[in-house]
mmCIF file of the N, C-alpha and C atoms, coordinates in Angstrom:
data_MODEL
# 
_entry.id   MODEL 
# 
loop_
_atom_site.group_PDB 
_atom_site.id 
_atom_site.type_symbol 
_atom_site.label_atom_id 
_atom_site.label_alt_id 
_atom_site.label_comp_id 
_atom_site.label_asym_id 
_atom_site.label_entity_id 
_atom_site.label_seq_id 
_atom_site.pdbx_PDB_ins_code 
_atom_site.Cartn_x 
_atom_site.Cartn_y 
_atom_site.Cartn_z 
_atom_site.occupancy 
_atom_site.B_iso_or_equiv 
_atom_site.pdbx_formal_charge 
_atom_site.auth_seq_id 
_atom_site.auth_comp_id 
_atom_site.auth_asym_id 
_atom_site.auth_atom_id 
_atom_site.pdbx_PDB_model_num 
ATOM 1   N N  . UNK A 1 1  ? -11.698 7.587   0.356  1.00 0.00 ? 1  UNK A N  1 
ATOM 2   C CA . UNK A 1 1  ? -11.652 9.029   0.407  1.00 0.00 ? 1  UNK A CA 1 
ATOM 3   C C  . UNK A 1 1  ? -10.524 9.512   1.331  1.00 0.00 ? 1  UNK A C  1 
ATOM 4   N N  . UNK A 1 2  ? -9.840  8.430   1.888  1.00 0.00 ? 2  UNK A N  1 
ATOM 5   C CA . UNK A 1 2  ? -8.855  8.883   2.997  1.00 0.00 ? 2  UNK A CA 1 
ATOM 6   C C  . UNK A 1 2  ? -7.868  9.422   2.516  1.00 0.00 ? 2  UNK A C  1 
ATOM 7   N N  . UNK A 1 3  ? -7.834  9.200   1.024  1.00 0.00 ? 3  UNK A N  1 
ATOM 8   C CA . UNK A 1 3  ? -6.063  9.599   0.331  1.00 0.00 ? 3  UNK A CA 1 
ATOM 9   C C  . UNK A 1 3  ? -6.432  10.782  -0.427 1.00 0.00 ? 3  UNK A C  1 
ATOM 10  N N  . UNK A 1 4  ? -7.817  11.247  -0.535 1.00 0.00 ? 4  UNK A N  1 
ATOM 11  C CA . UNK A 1 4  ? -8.308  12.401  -1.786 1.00 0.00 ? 4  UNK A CA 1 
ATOM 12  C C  . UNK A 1 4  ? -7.149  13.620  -1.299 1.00 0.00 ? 4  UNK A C  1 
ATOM 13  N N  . UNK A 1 5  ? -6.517  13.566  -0.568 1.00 0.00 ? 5  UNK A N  1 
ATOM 14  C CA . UNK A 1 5  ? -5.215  14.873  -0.729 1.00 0.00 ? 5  UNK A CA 1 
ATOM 15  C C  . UNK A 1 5  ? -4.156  14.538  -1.739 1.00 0.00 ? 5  UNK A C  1 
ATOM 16  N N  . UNK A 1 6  ? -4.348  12.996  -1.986 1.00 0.00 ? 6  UNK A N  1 
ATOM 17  C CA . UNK A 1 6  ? -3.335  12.962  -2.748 1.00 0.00 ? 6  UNK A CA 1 
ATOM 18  C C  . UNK A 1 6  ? -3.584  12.842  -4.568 1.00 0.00 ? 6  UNK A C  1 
ATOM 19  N N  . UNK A 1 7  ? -4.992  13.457  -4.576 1.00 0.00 ? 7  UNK A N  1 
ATOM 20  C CA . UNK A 1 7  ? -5.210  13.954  -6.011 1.00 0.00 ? 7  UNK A CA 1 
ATOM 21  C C  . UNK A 1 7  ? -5.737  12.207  -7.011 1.00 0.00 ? 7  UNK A C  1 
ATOM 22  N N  . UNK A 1 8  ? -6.345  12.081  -7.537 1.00 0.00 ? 8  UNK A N  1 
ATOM 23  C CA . UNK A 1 8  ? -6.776  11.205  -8.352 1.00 0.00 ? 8  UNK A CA 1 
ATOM 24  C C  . UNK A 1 8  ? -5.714  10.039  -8.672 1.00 0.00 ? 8  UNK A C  1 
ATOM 25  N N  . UNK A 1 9  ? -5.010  10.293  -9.176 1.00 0.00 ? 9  UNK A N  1 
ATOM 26  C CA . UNK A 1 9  ? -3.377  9.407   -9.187 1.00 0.00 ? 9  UNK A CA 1 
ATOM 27  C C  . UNK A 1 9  ? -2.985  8.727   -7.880 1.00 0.00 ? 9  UNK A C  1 
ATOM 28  N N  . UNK A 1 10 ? -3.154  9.157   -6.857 1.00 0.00 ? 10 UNK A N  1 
ATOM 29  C CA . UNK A 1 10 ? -2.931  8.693   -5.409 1.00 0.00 ? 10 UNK A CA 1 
ATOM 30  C C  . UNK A 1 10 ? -4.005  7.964   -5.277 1.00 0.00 ? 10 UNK A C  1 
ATOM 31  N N  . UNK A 1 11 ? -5.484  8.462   -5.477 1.00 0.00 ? 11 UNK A N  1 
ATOM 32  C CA . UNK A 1 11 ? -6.502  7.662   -4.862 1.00 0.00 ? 11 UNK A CA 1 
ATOM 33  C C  . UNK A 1 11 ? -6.385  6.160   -5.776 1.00 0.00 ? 11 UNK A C  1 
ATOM 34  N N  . UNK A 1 12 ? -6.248  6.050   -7.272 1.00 0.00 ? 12 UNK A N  1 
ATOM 35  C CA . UNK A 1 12 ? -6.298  4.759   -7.832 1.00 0.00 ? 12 UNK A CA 1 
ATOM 36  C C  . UNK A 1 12 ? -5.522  4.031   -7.841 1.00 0.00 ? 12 UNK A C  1 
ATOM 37  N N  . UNK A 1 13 ? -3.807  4.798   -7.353 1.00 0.00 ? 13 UNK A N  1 
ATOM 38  C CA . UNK A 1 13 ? -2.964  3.676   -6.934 1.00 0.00 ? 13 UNK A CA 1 
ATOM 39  C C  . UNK A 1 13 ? -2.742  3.098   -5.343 1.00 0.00 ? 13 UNK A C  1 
ATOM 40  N N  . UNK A 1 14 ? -3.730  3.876   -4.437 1.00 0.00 ? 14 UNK A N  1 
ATOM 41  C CA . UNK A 1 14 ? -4.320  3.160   -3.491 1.00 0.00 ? 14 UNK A CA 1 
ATOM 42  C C  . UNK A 1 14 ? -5.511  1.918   -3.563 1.00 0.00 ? 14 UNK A C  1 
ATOM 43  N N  . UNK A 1 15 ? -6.249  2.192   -4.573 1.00 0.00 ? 15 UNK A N  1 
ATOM 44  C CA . UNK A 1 15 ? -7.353  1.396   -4.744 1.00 0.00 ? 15 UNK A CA 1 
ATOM 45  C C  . UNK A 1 15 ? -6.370  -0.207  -5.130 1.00 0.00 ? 15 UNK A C  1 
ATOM 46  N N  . UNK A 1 16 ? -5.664  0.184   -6.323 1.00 0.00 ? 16 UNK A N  1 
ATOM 47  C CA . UNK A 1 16 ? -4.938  -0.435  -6.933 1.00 0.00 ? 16 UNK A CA 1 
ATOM 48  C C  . UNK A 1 16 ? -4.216  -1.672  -5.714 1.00 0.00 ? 16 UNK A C  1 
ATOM 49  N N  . UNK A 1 17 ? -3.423  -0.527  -4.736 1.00 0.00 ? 17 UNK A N  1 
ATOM 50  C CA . UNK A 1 17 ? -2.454  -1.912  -3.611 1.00 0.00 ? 17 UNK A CA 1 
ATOM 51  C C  . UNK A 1 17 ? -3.678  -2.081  -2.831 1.00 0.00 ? 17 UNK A C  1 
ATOM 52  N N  . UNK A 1 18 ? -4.878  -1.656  -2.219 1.00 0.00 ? 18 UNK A N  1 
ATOM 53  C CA . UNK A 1 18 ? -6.001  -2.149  -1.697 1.00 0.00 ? 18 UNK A CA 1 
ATOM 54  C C  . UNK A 1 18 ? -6.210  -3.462  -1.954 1.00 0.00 ? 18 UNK A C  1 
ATOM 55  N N  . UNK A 1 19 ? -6.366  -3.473  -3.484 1.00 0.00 ? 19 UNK A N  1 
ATOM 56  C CA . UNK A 1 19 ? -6.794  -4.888  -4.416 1.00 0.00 ? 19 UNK A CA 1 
ATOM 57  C C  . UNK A 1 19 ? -5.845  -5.742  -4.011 1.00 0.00 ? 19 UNK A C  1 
ATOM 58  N N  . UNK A 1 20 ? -4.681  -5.437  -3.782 1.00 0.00 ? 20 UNK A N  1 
ATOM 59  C CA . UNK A 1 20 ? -3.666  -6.354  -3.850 1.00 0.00 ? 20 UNK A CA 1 
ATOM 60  C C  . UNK A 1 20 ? -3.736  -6.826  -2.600 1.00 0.00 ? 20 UNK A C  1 
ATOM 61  N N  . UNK A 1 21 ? -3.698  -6.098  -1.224 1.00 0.00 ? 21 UNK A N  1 
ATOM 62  C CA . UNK A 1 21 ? -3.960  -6.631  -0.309 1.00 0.00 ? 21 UNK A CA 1 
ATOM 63  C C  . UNK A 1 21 ? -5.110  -7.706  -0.059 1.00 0.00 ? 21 UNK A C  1 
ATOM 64  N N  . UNK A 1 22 ? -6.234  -7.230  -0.797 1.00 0.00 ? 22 UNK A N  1 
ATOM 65  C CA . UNK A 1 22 ? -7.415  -7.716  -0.358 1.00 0.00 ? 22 UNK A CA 1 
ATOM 66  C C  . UNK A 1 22 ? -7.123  -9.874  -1.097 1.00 0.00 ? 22 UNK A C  1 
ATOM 67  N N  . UNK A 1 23 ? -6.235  -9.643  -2.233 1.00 0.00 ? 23 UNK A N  1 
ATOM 68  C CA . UNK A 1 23 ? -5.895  -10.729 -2.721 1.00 0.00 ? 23 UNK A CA 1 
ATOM 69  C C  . UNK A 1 23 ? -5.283  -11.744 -1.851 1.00 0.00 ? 23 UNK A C  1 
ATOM 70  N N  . UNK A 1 24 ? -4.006  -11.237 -1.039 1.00 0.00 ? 24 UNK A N  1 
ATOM 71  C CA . UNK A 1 24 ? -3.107  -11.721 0.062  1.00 0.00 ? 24 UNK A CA 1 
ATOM 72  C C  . UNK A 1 24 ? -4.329  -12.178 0.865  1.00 0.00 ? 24 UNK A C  1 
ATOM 73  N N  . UNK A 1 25 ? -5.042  -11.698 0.935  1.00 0.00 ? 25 UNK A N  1 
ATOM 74  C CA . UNK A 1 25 ? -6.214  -11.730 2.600  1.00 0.00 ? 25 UNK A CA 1 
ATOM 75  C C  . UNK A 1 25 ? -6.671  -13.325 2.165  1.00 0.00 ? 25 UNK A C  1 
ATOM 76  N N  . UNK A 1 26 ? -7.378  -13.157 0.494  1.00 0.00 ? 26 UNK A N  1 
ATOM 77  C CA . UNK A 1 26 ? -8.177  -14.078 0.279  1.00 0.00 ? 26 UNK A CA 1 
ATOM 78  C C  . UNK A 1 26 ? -7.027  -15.311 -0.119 1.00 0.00 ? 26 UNK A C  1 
ATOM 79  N N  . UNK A 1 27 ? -6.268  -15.354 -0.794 1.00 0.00 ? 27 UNK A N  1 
ATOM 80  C CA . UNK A 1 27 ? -5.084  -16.232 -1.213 1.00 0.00 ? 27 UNK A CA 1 
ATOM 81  C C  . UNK A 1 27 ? -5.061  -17.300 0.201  1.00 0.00 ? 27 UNK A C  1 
ATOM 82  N N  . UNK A 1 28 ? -4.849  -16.061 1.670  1.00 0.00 ? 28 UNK A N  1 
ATOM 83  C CA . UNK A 1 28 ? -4.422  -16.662 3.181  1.00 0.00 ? 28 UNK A CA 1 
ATOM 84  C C  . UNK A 1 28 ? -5.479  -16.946 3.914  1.00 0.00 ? 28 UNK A C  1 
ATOM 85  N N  . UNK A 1 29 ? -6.762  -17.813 3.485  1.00 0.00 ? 29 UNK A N  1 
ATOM 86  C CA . UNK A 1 29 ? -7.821  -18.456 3.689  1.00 0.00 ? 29 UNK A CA 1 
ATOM 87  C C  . UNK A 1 29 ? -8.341  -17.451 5.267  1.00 0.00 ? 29 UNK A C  1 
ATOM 88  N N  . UNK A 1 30 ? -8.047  -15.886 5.156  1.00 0.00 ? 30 UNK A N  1 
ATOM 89  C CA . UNK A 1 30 ? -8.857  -14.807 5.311  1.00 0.00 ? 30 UNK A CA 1 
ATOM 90  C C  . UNK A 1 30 ? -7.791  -14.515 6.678  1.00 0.00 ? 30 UNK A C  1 
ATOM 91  N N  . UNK A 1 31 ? -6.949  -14.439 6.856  1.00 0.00 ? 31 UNK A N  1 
ATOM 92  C CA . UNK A 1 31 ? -5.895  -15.008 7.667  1.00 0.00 ? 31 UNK A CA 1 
ATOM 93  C C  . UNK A 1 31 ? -5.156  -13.216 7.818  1.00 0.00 ? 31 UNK A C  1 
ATOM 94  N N  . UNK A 1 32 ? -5.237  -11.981 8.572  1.00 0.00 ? 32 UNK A N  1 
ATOM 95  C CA . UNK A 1 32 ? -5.107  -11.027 8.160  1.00 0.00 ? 32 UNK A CA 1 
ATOM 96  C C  . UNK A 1 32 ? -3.596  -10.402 8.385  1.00 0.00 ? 32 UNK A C  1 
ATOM 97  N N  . UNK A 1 33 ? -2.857  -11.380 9.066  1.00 0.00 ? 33 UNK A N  1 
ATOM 98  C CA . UNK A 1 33 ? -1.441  -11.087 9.548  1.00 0.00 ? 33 UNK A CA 1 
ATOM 99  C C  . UNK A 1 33 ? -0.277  -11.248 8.609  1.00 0.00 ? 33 UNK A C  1 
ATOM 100 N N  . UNK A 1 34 ? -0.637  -11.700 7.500  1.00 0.00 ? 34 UNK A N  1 
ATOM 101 C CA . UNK A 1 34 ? 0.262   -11.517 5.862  1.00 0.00 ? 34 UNK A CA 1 
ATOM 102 C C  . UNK A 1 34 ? 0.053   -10.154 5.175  1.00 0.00 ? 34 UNK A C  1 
ATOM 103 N N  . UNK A 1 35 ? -1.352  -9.510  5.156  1.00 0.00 ? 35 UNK A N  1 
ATOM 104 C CA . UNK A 1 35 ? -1.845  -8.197  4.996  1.00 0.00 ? 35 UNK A CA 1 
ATOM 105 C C  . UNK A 1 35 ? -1.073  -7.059  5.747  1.00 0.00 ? 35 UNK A C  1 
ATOM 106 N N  . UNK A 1 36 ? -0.815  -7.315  7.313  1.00 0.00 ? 36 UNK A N  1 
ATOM 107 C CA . UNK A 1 36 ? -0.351  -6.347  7.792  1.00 0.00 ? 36 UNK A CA 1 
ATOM 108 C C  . UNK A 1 36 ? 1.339   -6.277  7.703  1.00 0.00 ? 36 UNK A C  1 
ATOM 109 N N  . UNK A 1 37 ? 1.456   -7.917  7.270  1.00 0.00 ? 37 UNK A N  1 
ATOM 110 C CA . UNK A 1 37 ? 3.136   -7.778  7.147  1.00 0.00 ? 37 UNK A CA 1 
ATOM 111 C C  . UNK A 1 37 ? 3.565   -6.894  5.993  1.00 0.00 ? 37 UNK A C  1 
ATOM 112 N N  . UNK A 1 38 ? 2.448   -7.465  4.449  1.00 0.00 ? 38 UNK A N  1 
ATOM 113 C CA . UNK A 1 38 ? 3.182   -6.249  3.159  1.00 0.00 ? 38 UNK A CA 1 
ATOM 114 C C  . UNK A 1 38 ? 2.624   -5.033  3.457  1.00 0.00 ? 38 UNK A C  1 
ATOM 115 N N  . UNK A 1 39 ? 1.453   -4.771  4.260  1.00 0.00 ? 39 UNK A N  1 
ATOM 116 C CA . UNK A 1 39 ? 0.990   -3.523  4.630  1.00 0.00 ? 39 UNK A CA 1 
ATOM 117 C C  . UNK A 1 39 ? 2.920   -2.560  4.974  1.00 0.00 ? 39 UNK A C  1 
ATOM 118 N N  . UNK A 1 40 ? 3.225   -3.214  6.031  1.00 0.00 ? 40 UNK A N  1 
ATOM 119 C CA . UNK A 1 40 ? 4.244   -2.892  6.577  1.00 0.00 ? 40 UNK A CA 1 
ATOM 120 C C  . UNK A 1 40 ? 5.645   -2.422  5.948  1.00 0.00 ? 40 UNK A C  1 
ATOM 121 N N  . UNK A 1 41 ? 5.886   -3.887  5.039  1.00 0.00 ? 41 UNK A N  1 
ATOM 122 C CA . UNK A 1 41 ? 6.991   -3.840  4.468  1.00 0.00 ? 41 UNK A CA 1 
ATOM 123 C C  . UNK A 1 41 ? 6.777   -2.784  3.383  1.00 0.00 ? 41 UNK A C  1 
ATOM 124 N N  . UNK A 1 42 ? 5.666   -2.675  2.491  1.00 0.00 ? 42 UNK A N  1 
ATOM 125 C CA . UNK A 1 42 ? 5.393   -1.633  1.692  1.00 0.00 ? 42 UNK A CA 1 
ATOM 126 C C  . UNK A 1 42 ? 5.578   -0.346  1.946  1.00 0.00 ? 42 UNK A C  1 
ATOM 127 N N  . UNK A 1 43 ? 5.111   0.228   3.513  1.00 0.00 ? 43 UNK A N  1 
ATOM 128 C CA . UNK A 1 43 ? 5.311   1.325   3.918  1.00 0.00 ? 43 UNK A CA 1 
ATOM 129 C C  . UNK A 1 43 ? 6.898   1.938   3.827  1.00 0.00 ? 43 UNK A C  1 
ATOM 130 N N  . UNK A 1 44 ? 7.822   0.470   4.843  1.00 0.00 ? 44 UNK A N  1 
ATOM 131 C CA . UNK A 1 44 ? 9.191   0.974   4.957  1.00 0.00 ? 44 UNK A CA 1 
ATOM 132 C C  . UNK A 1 44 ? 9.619   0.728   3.605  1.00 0.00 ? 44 UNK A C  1 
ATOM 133 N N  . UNK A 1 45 ? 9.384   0.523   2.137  1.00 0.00 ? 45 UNK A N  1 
ATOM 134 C CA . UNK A 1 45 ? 10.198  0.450   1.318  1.00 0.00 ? 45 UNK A CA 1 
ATOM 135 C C  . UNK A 1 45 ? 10.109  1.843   0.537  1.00 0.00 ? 45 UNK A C  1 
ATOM 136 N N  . UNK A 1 46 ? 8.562   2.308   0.846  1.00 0.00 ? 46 UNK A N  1 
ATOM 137 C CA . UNK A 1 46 ? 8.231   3.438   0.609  1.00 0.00 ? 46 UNK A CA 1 
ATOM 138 C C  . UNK A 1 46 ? 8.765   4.835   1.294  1.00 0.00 ? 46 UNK A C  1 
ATOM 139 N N  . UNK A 1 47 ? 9.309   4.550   2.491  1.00 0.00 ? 47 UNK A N  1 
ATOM 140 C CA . UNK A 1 47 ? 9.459   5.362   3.226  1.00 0.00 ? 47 UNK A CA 1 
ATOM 141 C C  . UNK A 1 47 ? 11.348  5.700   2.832  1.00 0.00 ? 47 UNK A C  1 
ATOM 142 N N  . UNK A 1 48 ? 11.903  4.807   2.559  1.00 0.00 ? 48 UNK A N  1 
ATOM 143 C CA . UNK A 1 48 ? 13.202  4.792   2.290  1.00 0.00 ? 48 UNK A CA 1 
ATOM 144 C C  . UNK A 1 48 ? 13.342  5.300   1.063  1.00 0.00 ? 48 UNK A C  1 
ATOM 145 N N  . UNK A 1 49 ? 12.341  4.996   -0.070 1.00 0.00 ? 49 UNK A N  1 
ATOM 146 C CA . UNK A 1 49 ? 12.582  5.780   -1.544 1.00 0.00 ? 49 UNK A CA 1 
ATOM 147 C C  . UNK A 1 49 ? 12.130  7.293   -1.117 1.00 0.00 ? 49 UNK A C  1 
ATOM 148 N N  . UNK A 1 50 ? 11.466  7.113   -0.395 1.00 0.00 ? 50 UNK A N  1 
ATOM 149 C CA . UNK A 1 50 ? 11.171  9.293   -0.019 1.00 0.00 ? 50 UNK A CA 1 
ATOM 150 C C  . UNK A 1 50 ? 12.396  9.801   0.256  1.00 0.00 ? 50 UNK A C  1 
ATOM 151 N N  . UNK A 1 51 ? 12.600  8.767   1.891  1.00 0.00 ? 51 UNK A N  1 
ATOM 152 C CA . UNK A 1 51 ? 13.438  9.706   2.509  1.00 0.00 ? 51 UNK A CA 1 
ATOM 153 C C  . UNK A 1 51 ? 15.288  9.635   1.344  1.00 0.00 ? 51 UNK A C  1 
ATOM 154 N N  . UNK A 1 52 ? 15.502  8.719   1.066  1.00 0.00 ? 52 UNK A N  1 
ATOM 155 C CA . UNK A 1 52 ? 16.687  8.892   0.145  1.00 0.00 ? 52 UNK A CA 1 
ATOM 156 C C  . UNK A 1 52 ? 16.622  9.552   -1.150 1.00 0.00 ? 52 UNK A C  1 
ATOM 157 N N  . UNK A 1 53 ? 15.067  10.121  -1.508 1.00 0.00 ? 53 UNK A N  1 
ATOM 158 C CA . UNK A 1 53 ? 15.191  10.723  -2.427 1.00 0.00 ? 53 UNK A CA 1 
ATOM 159 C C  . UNK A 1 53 ? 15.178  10.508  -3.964 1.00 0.00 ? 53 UNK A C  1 
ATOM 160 N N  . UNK A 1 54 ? 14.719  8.942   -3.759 1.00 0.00 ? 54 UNK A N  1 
ATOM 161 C CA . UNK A 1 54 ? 14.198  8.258   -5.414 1.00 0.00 ? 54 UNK A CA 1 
ATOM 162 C C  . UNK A 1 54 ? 12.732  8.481   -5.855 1.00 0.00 ? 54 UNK A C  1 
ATOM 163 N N  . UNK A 1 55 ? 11.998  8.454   -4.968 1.00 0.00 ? 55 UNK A N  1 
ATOM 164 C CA . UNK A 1 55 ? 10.463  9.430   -5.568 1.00 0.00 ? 55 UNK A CA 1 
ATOM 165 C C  . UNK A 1 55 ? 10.514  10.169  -4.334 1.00 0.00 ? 55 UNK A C  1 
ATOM 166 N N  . UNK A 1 56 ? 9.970   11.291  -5.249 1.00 0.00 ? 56 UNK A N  1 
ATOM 167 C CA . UNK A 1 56 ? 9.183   12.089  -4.670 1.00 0.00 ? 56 UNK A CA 1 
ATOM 168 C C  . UNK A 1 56 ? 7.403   11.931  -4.617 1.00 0.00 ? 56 UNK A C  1 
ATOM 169 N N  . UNK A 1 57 ? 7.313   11.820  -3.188 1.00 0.00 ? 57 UNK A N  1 
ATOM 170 C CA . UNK A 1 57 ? 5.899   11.428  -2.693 1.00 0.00 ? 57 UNK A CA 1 
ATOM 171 C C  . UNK A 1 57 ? 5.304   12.340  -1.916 1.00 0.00 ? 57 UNK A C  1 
# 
């Protein structure tokens, strides 16, 4: 419910990289510091398509 500002489309493609994380977690025999690395890297790749202006988010 943390993303419901970002309208239905936001909440399932959160659910969506959730899953994906939760995969990394289990893949890394529960190991949570691979999670926070694509947590991370996801953010800044995200943050660079905003701020340069390839999606709008």
């Amino acid at each position: 419910m943390g993303h419901f500002y970002q309208g239905i489309v936001g909440m399932v493609g959160t659910g969506l990289i959730a899953v994906g994380f939760s995969a990394i977690y289990l893949m890394n025999r529960h190991n949570l510091w691979p999670c926070i690395l694509a947590h991370g890297l996801y953010n800044t790749v995200a943050f660079i398509l905003v701020f340069r202006g390839i999606i709008l988010h």
